[in-house]
TIMAR-350682 format. One record per residue (C-alpha): residue in three letters; x, z, y. Coordinates in steps of 0.25 Angstrom, whole numbers, plus 5000, padded with zeros to 4 digits. Layout:
TIMAR-350682
ALAXZY/...
END
This chain:
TIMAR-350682
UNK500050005000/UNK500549945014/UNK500450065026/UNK499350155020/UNK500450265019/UNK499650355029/UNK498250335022/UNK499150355008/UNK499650495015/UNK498150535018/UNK497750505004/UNK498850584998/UNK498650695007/UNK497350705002/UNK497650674987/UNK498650784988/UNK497650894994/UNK496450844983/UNK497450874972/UNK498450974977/UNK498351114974/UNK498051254982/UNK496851284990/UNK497051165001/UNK496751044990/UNK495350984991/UNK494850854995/UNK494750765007/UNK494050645013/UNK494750515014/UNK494050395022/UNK494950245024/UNK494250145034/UNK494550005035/UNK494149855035/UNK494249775024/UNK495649765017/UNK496349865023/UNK496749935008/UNK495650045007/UNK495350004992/UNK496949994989/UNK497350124998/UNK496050184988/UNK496450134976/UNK497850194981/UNK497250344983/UNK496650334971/UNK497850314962/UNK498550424969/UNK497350504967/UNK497550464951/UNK498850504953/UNK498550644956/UNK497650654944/UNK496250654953/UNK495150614948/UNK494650474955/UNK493150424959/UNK493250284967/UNK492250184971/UNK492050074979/UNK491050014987/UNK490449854985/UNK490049774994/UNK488949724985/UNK488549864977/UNK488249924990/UNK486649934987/UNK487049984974/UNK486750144975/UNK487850244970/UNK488750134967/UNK489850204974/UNK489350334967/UNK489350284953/UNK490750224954/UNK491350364958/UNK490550454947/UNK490250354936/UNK491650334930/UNK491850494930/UNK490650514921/UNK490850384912/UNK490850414895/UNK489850544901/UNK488650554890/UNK487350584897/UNK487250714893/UNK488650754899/UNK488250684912/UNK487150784911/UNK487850904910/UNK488750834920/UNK487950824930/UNK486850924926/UNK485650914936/UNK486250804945/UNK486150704933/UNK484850644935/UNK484950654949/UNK486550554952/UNK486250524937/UNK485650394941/UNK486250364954/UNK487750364947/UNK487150284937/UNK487450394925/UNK486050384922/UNK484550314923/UNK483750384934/UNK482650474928/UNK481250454931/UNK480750554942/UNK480850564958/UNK482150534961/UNK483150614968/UNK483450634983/UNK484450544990/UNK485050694993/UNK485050744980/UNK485750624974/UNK486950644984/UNK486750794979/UNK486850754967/UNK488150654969/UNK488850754978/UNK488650854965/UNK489350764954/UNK490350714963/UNK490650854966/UNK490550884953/UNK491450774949/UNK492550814959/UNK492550944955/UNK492750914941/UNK493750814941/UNK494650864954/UNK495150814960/UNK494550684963/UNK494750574973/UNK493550494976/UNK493850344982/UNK492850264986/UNK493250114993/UNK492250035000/UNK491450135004/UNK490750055014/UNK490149975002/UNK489750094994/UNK488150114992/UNK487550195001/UNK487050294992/UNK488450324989/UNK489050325000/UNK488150415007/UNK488250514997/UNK489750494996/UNK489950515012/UNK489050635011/UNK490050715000/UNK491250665008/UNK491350785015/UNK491350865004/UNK492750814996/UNK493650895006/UNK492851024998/UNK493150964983/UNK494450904975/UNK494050774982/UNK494750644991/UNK493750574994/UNK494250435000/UNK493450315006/UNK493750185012/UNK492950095019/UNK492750005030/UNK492350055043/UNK491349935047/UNK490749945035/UNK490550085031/UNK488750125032/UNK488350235040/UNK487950315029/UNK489450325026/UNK489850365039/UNK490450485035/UNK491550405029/UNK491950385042/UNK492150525047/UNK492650625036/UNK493450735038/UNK494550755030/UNK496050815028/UNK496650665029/UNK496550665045/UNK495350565053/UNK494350485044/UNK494250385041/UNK495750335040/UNK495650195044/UNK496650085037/UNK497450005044/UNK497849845044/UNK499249845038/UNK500249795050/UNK501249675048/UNK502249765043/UNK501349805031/UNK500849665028/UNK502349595027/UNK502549715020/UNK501349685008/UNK501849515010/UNK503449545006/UNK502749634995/UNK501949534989/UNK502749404993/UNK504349454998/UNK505049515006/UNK505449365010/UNK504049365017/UNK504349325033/UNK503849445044/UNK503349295050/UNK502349275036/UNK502049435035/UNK501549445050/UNK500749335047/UNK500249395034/UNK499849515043/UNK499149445055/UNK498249365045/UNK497849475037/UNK497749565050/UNK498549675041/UNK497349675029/UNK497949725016/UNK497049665010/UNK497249545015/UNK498649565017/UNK498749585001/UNK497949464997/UNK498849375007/UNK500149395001/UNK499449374987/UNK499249234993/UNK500549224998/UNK501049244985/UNK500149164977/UNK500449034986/UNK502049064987/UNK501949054999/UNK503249095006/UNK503049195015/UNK503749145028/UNK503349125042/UNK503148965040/UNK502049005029/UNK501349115038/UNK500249035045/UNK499648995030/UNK499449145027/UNK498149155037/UNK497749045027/UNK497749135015/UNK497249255021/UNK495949185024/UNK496049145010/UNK495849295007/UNK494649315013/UNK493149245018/UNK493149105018/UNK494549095013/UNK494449185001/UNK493049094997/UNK493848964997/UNK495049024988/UNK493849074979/UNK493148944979/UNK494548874973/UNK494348964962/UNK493248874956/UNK491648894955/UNK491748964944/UNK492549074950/UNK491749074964/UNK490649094955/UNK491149214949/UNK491749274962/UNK490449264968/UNK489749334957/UNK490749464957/UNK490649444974/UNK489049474970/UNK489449584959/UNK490149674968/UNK491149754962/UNK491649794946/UNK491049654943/UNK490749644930/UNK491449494925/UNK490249474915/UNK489149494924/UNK489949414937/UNK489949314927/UNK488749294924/UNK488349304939/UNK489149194940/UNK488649114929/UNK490049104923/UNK490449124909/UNK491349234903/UNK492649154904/UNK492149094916/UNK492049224921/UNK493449284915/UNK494049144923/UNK493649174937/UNK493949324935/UNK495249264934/UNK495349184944/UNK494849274954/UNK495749384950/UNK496849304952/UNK496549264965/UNK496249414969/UNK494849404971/UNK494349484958/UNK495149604951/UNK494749684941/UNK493849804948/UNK494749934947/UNK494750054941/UNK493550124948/UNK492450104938/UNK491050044945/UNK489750104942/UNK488750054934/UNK487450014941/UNK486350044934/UNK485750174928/UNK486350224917/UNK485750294903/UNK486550384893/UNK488250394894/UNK489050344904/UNK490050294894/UNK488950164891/UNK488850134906/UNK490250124911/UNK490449994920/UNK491649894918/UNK492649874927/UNK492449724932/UNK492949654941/UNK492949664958/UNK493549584970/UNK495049624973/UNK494449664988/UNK492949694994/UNK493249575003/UNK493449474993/UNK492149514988/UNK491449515002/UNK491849385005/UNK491649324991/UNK490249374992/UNK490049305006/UNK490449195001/UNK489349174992/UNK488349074996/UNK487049165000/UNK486149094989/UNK487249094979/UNK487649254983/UNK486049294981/UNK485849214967/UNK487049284963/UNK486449424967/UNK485349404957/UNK486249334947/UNK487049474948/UNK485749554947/UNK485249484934/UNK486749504928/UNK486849654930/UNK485549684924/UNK485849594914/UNK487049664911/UNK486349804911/UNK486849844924/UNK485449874929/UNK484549844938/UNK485149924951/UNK486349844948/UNK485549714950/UNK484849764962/UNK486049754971/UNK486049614967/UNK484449594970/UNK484649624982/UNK485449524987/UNK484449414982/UNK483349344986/UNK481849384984/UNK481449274975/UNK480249334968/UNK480649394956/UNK480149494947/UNK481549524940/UNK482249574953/UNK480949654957/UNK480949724945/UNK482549744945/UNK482549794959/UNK481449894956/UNK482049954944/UNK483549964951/UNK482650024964/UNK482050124954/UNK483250154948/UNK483950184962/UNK482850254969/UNK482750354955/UNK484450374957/UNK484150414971/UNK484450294979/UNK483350274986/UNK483850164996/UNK484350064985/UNK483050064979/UNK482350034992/UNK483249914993/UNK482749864980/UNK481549874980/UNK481649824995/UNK482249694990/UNK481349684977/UNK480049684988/UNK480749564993/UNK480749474981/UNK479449504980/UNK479049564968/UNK477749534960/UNK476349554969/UNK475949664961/UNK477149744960/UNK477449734976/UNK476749874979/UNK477649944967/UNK478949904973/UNK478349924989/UNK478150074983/UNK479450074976/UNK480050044990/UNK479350164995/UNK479750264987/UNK481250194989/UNK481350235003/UNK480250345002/UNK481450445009/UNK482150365017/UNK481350255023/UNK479850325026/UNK479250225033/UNK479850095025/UNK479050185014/UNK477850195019/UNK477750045023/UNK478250015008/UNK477150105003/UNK476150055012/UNK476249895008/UNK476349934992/UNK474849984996/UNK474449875003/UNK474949774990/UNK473949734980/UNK474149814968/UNK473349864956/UNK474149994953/UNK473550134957/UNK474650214953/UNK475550134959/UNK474550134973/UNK474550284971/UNK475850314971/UNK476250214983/UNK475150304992/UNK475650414987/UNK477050374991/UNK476550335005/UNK475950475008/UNK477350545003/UNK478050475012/UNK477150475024/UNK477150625021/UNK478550625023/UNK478550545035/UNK477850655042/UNK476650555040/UNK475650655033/UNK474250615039/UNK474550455035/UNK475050515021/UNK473750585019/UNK472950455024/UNK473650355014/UNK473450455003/UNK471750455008/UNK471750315010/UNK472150304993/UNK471350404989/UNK470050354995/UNK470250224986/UNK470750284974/UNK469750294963/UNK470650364951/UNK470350504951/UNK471750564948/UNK472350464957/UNK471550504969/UNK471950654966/UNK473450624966/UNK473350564981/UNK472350664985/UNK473250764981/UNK474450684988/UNK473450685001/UNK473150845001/UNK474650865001/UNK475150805013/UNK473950835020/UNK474550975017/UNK475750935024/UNK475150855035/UNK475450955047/UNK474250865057/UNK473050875046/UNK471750855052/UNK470850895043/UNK471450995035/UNK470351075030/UNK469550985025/UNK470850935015/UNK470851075012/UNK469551085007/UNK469650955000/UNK471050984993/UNK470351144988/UNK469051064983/UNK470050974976/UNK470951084971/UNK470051164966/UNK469451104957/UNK470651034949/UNK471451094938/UNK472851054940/UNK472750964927/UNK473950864932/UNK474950874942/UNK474050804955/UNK472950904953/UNK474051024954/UNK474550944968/UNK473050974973/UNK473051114968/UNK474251124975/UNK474051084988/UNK472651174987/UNK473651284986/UNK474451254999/UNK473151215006/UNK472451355003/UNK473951415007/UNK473951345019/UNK472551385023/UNK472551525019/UNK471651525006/UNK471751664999/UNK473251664991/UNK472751694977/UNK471851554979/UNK473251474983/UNK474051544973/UNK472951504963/UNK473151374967/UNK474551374966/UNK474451444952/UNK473751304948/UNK474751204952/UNK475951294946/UNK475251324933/UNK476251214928/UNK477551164931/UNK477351104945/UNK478550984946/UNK479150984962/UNK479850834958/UNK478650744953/UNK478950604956/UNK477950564961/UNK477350674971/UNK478150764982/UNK478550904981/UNK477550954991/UNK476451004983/UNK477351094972/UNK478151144983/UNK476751184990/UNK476351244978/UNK477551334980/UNK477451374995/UNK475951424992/UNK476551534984/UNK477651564993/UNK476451585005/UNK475551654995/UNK476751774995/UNK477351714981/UNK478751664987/UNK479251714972/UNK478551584967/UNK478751494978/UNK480151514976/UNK480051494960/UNK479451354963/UNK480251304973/UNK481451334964/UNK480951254954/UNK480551144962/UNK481851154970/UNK482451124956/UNK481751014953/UNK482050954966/UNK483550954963/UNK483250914949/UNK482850784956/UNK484050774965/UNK482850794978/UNK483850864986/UNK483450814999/UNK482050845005/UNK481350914994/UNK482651004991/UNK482751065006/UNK481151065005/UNK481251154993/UNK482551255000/UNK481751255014/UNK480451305006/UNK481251394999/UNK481851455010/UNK480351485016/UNK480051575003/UNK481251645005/UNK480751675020/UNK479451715017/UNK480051805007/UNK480951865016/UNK482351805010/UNK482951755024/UNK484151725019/UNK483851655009/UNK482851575016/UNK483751535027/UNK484851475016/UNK483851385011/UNK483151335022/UNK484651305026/UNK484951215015/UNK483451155016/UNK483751115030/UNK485151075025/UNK484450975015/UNK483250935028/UNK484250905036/UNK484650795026/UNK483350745025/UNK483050735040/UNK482850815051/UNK481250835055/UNK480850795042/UNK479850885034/UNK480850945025/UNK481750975038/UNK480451045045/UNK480351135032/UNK481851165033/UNK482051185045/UNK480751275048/UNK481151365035/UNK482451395041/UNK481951425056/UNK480851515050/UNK481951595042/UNK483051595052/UNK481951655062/UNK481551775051/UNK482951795050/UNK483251835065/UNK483951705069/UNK482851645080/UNK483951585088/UNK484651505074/UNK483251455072/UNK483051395085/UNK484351325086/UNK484151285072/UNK482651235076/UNK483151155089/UNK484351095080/UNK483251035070/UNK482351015081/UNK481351095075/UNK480251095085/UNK478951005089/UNK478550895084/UNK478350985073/UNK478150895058/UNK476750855053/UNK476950895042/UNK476551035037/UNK478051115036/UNK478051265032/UNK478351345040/UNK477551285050/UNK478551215058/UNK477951225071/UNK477751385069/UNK479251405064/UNK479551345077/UNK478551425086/UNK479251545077/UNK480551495084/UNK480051505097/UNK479351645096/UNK480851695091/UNK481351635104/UNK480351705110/UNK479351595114/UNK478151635113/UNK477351525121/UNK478051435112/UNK477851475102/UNK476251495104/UNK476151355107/UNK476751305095/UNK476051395087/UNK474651375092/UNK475051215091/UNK475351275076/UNK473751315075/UNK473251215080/UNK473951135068/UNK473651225058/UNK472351285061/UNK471451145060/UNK472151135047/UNK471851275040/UNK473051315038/UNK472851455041/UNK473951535032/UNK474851625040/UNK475751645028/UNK475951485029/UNK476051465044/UNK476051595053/UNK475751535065/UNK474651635070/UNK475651755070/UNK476851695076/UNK475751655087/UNK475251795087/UNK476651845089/UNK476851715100/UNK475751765109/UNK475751915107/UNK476451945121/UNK475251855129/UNK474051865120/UNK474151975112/UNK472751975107/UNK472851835104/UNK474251885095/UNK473351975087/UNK472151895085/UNK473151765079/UNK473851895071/UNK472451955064/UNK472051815061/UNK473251775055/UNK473051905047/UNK471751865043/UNK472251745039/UNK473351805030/UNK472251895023/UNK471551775021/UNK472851705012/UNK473251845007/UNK474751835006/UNK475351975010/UNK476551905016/UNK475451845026/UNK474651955029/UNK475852045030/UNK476551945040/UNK475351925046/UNK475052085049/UNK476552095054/UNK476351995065/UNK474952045068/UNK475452205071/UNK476652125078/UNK475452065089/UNK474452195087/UNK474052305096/UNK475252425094/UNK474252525087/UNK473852395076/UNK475252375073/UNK475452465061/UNK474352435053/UNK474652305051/UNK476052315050/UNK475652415038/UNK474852325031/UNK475952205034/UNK476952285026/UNK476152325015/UNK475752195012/UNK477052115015/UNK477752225006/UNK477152184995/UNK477252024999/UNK478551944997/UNK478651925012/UNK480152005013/UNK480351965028/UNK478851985033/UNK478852135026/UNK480152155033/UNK479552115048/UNK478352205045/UNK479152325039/UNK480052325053/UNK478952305062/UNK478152415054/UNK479352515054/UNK479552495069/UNK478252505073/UNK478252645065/UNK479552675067/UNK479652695053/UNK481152705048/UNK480752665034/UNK480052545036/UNK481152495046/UNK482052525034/UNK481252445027/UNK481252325035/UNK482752325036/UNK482852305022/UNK481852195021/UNK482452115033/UNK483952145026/UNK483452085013/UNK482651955020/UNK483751925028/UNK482851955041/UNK484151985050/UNK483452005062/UNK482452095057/UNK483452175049/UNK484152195063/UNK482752245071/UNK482252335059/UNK483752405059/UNK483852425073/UNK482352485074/UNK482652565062/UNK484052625068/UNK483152635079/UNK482352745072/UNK483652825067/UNK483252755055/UNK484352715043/UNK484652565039/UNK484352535024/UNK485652535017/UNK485952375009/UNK484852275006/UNK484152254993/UNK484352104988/UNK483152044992/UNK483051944979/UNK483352044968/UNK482152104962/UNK482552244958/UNK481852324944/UNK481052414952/UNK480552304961/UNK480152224947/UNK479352354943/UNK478652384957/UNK478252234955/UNK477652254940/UNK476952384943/UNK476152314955/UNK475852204945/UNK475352294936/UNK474652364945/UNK473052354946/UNK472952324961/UNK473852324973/UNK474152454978/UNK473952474992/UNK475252584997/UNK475352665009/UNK476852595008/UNK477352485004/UNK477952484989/UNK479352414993/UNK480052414980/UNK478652314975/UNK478952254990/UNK480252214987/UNK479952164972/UNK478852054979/UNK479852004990/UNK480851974978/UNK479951934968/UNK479251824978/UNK477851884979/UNK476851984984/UNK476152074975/UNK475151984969/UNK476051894965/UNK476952004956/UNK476551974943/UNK476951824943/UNK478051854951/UNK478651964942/UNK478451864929/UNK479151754937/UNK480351854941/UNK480451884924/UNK480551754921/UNK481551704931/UNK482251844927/UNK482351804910/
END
């Protein structure tokens, strides 16, 4: 190598870290730009020999100009040859439960049928196993050329883990060219790493260099006349530089000044028009065949280039020869390419040959331009009939489909569905919308246009909401004699008008089908789809009347299939919402969960079971809410859903550890659910949830001036979403405003909060508050206005019957009630929130109980309750009143999660009692046994059998 000492340093400097020993060794970034021919692909293939040499392991790969639609090309080349001769089962135990999730997309396996994973949770996934990889194999060098070729889906992943190599036995080294590398890769351009600035840009070679690479090659005889000239034709390209003096040599041509003006003659011979003419003098035969492996791309197969050519096997084996003698083809080197269409059973029977490829990408991009447009198109479809032919599959065809012409034929339909299928189920989404966006172009058959218009749909379904929507919409409007299929695109059309913050036309869609629907069953399944956005849909006009259609509906089904126990469900959250006694929501509940209720259907969303578990959570069963999103959280990582639905499930969770009373707790996860939103988009409906979650905790745990940075970082304010969002997320933010002492603000947005509400019935204070944070937000000027919003939010807590409620709402009524009315109904908010789940709420009402009665005990009592919620403020206000009074500070914290023996028989002597005692005092130790078994006192007995179980 000619003047790439300083890059050869860099590498080695970074070699020498990776592999040296002591606490300083790790990995680092390496990034080399240039235009094409510089010697990126030889100063790799250079890195990776010294990497060889110091006994590391080595994954390389390279971009191609014409795999570049091909999903996790680049991916597969780097993982697929550390895992060839692996038996499917020890892939499994390999990979554990990522295999069915990167499985497909590195081609180790056939997608399973099911829902497929998240775009996120793939990258999870290929972030685990490269990982996984270079931990086991240290220390690893990973060398990817081209990169500006490589498919996107592997090269967005790729830029994404970058950063994390300088934590891991890991070099991680690219080269690209500048121009030409995509935005998603734009990381490339800027990593940070021990090697000095990126990207480290190469250099033309000066005329020192070329004469230097001429009397190599040629002689020392070689003129400084001829070598300048060498250099100014070949502007100091190594590349070209290289392949000059091979001409040189191959004519004998002396290499003196008198000979220099021909040398601008053989470097245009080297490339473009010039390199086509000297192609062309190898005969038809061997054009042919140049223009078929131009087509193929790279580890060209010589059987199947062959064919695409229409030449024969010694044919074939003839023009291989020609054209490695003229340095146009070479045998593909040691990297192995992937294969490219799903696999079944052991890697061993899969492993691809090496084949052939062009000596440099820019012989292959300008053979390939060469080709006549017609010819180049027929070529594309000769190649995709080879490769399926050859049982390459038909994601390995479609790359080819693509570059034809619509010409009306079923054959690439069909193909281009089956590799859009394939893609969409291994997580590459964008691939498959290509497809099946080309194969609406060829056309297919009348009767099949609707199917593929709502194939297209779900394709982009999460990345292009209004290209979906229009898709879905002209599959209705086709011609079709399917009701399934009609069925399922309406369905689809709702879902992703839901999404789109779109639920009133969601609902509309859903009535317009249902009206014209004459099946039974099937007219269930889209009512049921119907009740549940209208659930969501925040702007509702006529929500009581829903209401009683959904109980009339409910009521009188049996749950006998899984769209009956949908309805049941949502009559559960519908009675929640409107403040129906809890024993008739928890019976409803009871129905739906009497079997296993799936959170990863196919073909329906995760509202409804997770609706089915917040019921519980409001209905003073936390216990259970938790128990169910567990498991549905499981299943959404067994799917590889590791976007939306993932920070959904840790944002929720982190509700039911609030309403618990675990603060802590509840702020690390609805940290990691806003982590995983902010991936998904800011102001979307899964960022509303995480965002209000957090607020609401950091609020409860003393920090009002985090939570309004935080909320103007997000700009968590009006317009507020139309979707419904629990907690409310206008309330959260009028709760913002009472902390900062706003209380006109803070009224307004709460009465705005009524008027929305109110029309609609939803009249639960457990779900939404609303009536006490107003109470509290007008208290100073209309204090009889404060107490009447405060007995009627009482009232209304009676009415639902959660002692969490009640108890909460008891606290904020003696908080607005005259002085002499204060006690009572903090008495009774203790008693009953003592015996409730509600670890924070009892911890409020015991310190404002013990300072209204200056009563040392109870302030004692509240210390330790706000130590084990993690309630900092409170702690701090309940210790300096108690200090106050002379009293002494409770020594140490019980752990808030770890149910001691007595609490277990506290619990089971309540459950084995007759009826609920009513004590002068509360009975902490059965206090403290309902805030960590999850429930109030009603709900012992199951809870006590669930907490045996999990404890066997």
């Amino acid at each position: 190598m000619v003047e790439r000492d300083a890059e050869l340093a860099i590498v080695d400097e970074a070699l020498d870290q990776l592999t040296g020993p002591g606490p300083d060794a790790g990995g680092a970034l390496l990034a080399f730009s240039g235009p094409a021919g510089l010697g990126k692909t030889t100063l790799l293939a250079e890195l990776r020999r010294r990497a060889h040499a110091r006994s590391c392991t080595v994954l390389a790969a390279r971009g191609g100009e014409q795999e570049q639609s091909q999903p996790f090309h680049v991916a597969r080349q780097l993982i697929q040859p550390q895992l060839a001769g692996t038996s499917e089962q020890e892939l499994r135990a390999a990979l554990g439960s990522w295999y069915s999730i990167v499985g497909p997309a590195l081609g180790l396996c056939a997608p399973e049928q099911g829902a497929p994973p998240d775009p996120q949770g793939l990258r999870d996934g290929l972030d685990w196993v490269l990982t996984h990889l270079v931990v086991k194999r240290a220390p690893v060098a990973l060398v990817l050329d081209d990169a500006h070729w490589a498919d996107p889906e592997s090269l967005s992943w790729l830029a994404a883990f970058a950063p994390r190599a300088e934590h891991l036995p890991l070099l991680l080294v690219v080269a690209y060219r500048p121009d030409e590398l995509p935005a998603h890769a734009d990381a490339f351009r800027t990593l940070p790493g021990r090697a000095g600035q990126r990207p480290l840009p190469l250099a033309p070679l000066t005329p020192a260099a070329v004469a230097a690479l001429v009397r190599d090659a040629i002689g020392e005889h070689a003129d400084d006349a001829f070598c300048h000239e060498a250099w100014t034709v070949t502007a100091g390209n190594p590349f070209e530089a290289v392949e000059l003096t091979a001409k040189v040599r191959g004519r004998g041509l002396r290499p003196v000044q008198e000979n220099a003006p021909q040398l601008a003659d053989l470097a245009a011979a080297q490339r473009g028009s010039g390199l086509v003419a000297r192609l062309e003098r190898l005969g038809p035969s061997t054009v042919r065949f140049a223009w078929a492996c131009a087509v193929l791309g790279t580890a060209i197969p010589q059987d199947i280039a062959a064919r695409v050519a229409a030449l024969g096997t010694e044919e074939a084996a003839g023009a291989t020869t020609r054209l490695r003698d003229a340095r146009i083809l070479s045998a593909a080197g040691s990297t192995t390419g992937p294969t490219t269409g799903p696999t079944t059973g052991s890697m061993a029977d899969h492993e691809p040959e090496t084949g052939l490829e062009f000596v440099h990408p820019l012989i292959a991009t300008a053979i390939y331009r060469a080709i006549p447009d017609a010819l180049r198109v027929a070529l594309h479809g000769k190649a995709a009939a080879a490769v399926v032919d050859a049982g390459l599959g038909s994601s390995a065809a479609a790359r080819h489909l693509l570059e034809t012409h619509p010409e009306n034929d079923p054959w690439v339909v069909r193909t281009l569905r089956e590799a859009a299928g394939e893609n969409l189920r291994a997580g590459a989404p964008d691939a498959a919308r290509r497809q099946l966006a080309r194969a609406l172009r060829e056309p297919p058959d009348f009767d099949e246009r609707a199917a593929v218009l709502y194939e297209l749909g779900c394709a982009s379904l999460l990345t292009e909401p209004a290209n979906t929507v229009n898709h879905l919409r002209a599959a209705l409007a086709e011609p079709f004699d399917d009701p399934a299929l009609r069925q399922g695109i309406v369905i689809r059309l709702a879902q992703v008008l839901a999404h789109s913050d779109r639920l009133a036309e969601a609902s509309e869609s859903l009535a317009r089908e249902i009206a014209q629907t004459p099946d039974v069953r099937a007219r269930l399944r889209l009512q049921s789809e119907q009740f549940m956005w209208d659930a969501f849909n925040a702007a509702e006009t006529d929500s009581p009347a829903r209401s009683r259609r959904l109980t009339r509906l409910a009521d009188r089904l049996t749950g006998r299939d899984l769209t009956e126990r949908y309805v049941i469900a949502l009559r559960a959250w519908d009675a929640c919402l409107r403040g129906e006694p809890v024993d008739v929501v928890l019976h409803h509940a009871d129905r739906v969960l009497e079997r296993p209720f799936s959170w990863a259907y196919e073909d329906r969303g995760f509202e409804v079971p997770v609706l089915a578990a917040m019921v519980h959570m409001y209905a003073d069963r936390p216990g259970r809410a938790e128990e169910l999103f567990e498991a549905g959280t499981a299943e959404f990582e067994r799917q590889g859903w590791r976007g939306a639905h993932l920070s959904f499930a840790y944002s929720l969770r982190a509700y039911i550890r609030y309403r618990r009373g675990r603060l802590v707790e509840a702020e690390e996860l609805a940290r990691s659910g806003l982590h995983l939103a902010e991936r998904v988009g800011r102001r979307t409906p899964v960022h509303w949830y995480a965002i209000a979650i957090l607020l609401t905790t950091l609020l409860a745990r003393g920090r009002a001036d985090e939570a309004w940075e935080l909320a103007q970082e997000h700009e968590f304010g009006a317009p507020f979403p139309a979707a419904v969002v629990f907690p409310d997320s206008q309330t959260v933010y009028a709760e913002l405003l009472l902390a900062r002492g706003e209380a006109r603000a803070a009224a307004a947005e709460l009465e705005a909060v009524d008027r929305r509400l109110t029309p609609r019935g939803i009249q639960n204070p457990a779900w939404c508050p609303w009536q006490l944070h107003l109470a509290r937000a007008v208290a100073a000027d209309d204090p009889q206005r404060a107490r009447a919003l405060a007995a009627d939010a009482v009232r209304r807590a009676r009415a639902f019957g959660a002692p969490s409620a009640i108890g909460q709402a008891l606290r904020v009524a003696a908080e607005v009630a005259a002085p002499q009315d204060r006690t009572e109904l903090l008495r009774e908010a203790v008693t009953l929130l003592s015996a409730s789940p509600a670890g924070y709420e009892l911890a409020r009402a015991l310190n404002a109980l013990g300072y209204g009665l200056r009563d040392a005990d109870l302030l004692r009592a509240a210390v330790v309750t706000a130590r084990e919620c993690g309630a900092d403020a409170l702690v701090e206000e309940a210790t300096e009143t108690l200090l106050g009074l002379g009293g002494a500070l409770p020594s140490g914290s019980p752990r808030a999660d770890w149910v001691t023996e007595e609490e277990i028989r506290a619990a089971d002597l309540a459950v084995r009692s007759e009826k609920e005692p009513e004590p002068a005092s509360p009975d902490w130790v059965l206090s403290a046994a309902c805030r960590k078994l999850g429930t109030d006192r009603s709900g012992l007995r199951a809870a006590l059998e669930s907490f045996a179980r999990s404890s066997t």
